[in-house]
C-alpha positions in Angstrom: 11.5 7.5 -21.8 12.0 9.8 -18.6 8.4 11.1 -19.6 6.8 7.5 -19.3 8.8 6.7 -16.1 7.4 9.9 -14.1 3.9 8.7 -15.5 3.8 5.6 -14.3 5.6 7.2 -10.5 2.6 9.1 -10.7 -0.1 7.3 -11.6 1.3 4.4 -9.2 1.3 7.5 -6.3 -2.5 7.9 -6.8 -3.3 4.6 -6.5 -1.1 4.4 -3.5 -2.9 7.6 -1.9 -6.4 5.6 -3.2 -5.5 2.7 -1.6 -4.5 4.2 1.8 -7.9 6.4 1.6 -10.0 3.9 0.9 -8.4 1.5 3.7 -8.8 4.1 6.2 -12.4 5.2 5.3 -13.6 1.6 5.8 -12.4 1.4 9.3 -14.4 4.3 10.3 -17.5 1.3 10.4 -15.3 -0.9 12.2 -16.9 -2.0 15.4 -15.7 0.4 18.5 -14.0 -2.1 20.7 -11.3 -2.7 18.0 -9.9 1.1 17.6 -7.0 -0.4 19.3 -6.9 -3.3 17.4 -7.3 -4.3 14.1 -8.8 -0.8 13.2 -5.2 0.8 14.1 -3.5 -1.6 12.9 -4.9 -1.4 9.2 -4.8 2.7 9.0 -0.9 2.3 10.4 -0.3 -0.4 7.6 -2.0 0.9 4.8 -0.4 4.3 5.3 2.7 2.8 5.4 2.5 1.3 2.1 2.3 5.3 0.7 4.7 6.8 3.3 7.6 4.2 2.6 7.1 5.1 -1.0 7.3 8.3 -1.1 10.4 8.1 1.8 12.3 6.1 -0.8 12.1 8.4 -3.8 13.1 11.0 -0.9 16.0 9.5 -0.2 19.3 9.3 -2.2 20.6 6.9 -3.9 18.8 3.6 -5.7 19.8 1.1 -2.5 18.1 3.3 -0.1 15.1 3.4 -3.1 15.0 -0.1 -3.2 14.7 -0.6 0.4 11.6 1.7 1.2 9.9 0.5 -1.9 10.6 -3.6 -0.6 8.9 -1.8 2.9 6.3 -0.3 0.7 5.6 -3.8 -0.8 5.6 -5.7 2.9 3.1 -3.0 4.6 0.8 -3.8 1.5 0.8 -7.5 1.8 0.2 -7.0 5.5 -2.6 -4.4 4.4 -4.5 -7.3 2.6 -4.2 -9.8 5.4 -5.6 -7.6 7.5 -8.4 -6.6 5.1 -9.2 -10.3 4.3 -9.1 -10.8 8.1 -12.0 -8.0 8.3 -13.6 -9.0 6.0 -13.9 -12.6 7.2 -15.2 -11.1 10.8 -17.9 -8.9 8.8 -16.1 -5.7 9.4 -15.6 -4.5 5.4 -18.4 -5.3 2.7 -17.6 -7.4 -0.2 -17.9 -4.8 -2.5 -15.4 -2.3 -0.5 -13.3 -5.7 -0.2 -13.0 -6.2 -3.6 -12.5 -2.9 -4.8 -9.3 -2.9 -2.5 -8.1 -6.3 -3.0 -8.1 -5.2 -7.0 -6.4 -2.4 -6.1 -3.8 -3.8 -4.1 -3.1 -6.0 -6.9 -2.6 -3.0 -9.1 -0.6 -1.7 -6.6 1.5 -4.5 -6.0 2.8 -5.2 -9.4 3.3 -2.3 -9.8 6.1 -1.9 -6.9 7.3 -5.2 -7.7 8.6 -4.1 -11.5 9.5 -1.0 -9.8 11.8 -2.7 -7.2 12.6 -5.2 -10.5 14.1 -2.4 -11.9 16.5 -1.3 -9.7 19.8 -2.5 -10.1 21.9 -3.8 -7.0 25.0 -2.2 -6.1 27.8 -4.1 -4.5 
């Protein structure tokens, strides 16, 4: 059991660290007037979806957990907004699009039954 659990932490981190790539590696087409804008903005989010992940399995106890991974899951639905947004203004192809929407999808589901899992302490 403990076996299938660090298998799916870890095939759930590569997709994470996919996902951040990926979003970061479209913006570098982005036009230049929006380095500051929306371009920032995506790279900060979709980072965050990875970095709040891994800060919550750093951290100590399954509240704490729980929290980052909820933070995890917020950053990633503001991730697709803003890639939707892009996409909508011409900024990211429909193929890259796609391919990170799916992924996100993966993604989210996966954090979801993750934060499902974690029992609340009073």
């Amino acid at each position: 059991m403990k076996q299938d659990k660090e298998t799916f932490h870890k095939i759930l981190k590569q997709k994470l660290d996919e996902f951040a790539y990926l979003s970061y590696k479209v913006t570098k087409n982005f036009p230049r007037e929006e380095i500051y804008g929306i371009t920032s903005q995506l790279r900060r989010a979709s980072l965050s979806v990875v970095l709040n992940y891994i800060e919550g399995y750093a951290r100590l106890g399954d509240n704490q957990l729980k929290y980052f991974l909820q933070m995890s899951y917020g950053s990633l639905k503001e991730t697709k907004y803003l890639l939707y947004f892009s996409e909508r203004e011409g900024y990211v192809e429909k193929e890259d699009y796609k391919k990170l929407i799916n992924l996100s999808e993966e993604i989210g589901a996966m954090l979801w039954t993750t934060i499902k899992g974690i029992k609340d302490k009073a």
